[in-house]
GUFI-110998 format. One record per residue (C-alpha): x, y, z. Coordinates in nm, 3 decimals. Layout:
REM GUFI-110998
<site><x>X</x><y>Y</y><z>Z</z></site>
...
REM end
This chain:
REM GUFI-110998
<site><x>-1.201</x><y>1.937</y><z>-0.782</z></site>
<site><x>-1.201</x><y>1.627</y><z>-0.545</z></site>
<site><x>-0.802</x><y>1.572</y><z>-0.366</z></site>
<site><x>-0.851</x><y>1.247</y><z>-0.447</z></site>
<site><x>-0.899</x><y>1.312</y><z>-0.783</z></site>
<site><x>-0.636</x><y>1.534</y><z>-0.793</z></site>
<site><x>-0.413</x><y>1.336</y><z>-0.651</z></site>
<site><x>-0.487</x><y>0.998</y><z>-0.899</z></site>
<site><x>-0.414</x><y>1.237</y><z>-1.216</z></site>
<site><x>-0.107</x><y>1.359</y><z>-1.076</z></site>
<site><x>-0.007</x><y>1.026</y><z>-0.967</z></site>
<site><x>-0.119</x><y>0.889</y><z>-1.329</z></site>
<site><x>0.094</x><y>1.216</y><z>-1.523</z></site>
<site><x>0.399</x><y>1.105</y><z>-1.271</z></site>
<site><x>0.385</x><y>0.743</y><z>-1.411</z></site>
<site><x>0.357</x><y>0.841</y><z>-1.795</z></site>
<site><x>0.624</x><y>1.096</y><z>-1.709</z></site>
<site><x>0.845</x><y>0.803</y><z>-1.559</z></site>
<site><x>0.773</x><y>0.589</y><z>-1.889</z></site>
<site><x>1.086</x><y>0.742</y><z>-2.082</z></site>
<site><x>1.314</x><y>0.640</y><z>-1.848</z></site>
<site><x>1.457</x><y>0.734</y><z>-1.513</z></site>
<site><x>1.437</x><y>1.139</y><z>-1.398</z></site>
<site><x>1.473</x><y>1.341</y><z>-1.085</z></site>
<site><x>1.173</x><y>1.513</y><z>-0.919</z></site>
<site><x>1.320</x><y>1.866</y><z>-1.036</z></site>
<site><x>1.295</x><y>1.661</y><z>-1.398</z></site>
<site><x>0.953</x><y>1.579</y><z>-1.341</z></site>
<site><x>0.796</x><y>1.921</y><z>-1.176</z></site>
<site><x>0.990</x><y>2.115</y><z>-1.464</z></site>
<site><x>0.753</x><y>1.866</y><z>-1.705</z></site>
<site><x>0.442</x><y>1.818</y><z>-1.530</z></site>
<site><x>0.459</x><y>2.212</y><z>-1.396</z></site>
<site><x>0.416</x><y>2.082</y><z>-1.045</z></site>
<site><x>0.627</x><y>2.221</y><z>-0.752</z></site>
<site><x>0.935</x><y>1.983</y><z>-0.644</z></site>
<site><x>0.786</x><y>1.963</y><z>-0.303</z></site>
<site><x>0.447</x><y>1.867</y><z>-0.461</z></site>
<site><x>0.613</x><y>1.607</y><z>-0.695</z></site>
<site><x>0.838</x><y>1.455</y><z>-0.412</z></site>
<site><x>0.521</x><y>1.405</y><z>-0.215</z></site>
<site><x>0.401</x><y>1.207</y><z>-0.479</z></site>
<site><x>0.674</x><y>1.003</y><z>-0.562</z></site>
<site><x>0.714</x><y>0.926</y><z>-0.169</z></site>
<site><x>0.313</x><y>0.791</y><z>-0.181</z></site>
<site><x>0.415</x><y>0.590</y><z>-0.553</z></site>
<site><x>0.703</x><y>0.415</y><z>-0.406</z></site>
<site><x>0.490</x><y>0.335</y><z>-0.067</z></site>
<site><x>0.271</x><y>0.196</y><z>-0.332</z></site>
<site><x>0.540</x><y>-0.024</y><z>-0.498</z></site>
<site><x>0.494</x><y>0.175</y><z>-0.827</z></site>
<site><x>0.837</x><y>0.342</y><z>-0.848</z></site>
<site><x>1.183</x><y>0.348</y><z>-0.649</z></site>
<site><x>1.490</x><y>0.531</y><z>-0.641</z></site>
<site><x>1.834</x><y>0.262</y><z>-0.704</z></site>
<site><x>2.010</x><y>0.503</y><z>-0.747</z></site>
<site><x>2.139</x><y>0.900</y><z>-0.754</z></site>
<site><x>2.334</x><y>1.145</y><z>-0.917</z></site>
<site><x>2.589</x><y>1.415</y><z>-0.795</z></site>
<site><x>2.394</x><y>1.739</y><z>-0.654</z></site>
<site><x>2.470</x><y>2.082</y><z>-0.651</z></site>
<site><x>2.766</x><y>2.036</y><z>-0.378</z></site>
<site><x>2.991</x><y>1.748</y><z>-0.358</z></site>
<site><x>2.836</x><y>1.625</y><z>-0.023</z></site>
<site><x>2.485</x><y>1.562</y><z>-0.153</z></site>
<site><x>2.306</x><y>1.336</y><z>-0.445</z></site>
<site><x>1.940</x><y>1.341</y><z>-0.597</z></site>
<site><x>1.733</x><y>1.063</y><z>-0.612</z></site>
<site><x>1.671</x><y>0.905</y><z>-0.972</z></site>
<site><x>1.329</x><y>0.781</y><z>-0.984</z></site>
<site><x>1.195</x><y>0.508</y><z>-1.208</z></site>
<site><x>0.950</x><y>0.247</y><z>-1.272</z></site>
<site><x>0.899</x><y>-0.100</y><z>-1.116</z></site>
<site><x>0.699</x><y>-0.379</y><z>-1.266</z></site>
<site><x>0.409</x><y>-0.261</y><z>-1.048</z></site>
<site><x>0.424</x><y>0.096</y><z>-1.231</z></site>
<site><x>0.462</x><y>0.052</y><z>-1.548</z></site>
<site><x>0.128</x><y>0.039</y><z>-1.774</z></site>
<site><x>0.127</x><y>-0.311</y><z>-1.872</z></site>
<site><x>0.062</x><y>-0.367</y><z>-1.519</z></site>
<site><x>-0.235</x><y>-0.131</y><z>-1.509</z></site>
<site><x>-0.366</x><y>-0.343</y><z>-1.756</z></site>
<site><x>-0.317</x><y>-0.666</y><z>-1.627</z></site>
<site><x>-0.088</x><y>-0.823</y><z>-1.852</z></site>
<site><x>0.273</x><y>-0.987</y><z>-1.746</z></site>
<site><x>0.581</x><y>-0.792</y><z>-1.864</z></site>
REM end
């Protein structure tokens, strides 16, 4: 298969992953079966993009670090695929 390829369906399954609200990229790999390092790759290319961003984060596994919640912006979500205003 074509990496381009590749990487368009995985960016398209990120985006319809994203749809249902906000989620981490352990949230998304455990959904989409992807590796975390695989899926934060792709979110770092989607938010270079405009298509998603991280306001904000939630507590990690120790009390000095916090995980990025990932979500949609305007540019991301699917009525802008299709060319129609929110």
């Amino acid at each position: 298969m074509d990496m381009d390829k590749l990487v368009s369906q995985d960016h398209q399954a990120i985006l319809r992953c994203l749809q249902d609200g906000p989620k981490t990229a352990k949230d998304i790999s455990t959904a989409l079966r992807l590796t975390v390092a695989r899926v934060n790759s792709l979110l770092q290319h989607l938010a270079s993009q405009g298509a998603v961003y991280s306001p904000r984060c939630v507590p990690g596994t120790s009390p000095y670090t916090s995980i990025n919640l990932w979500e949609l912006t305007s540019q991301g979500a699917p009525h802008a695929e299709q060319g129609r205003a929110p």
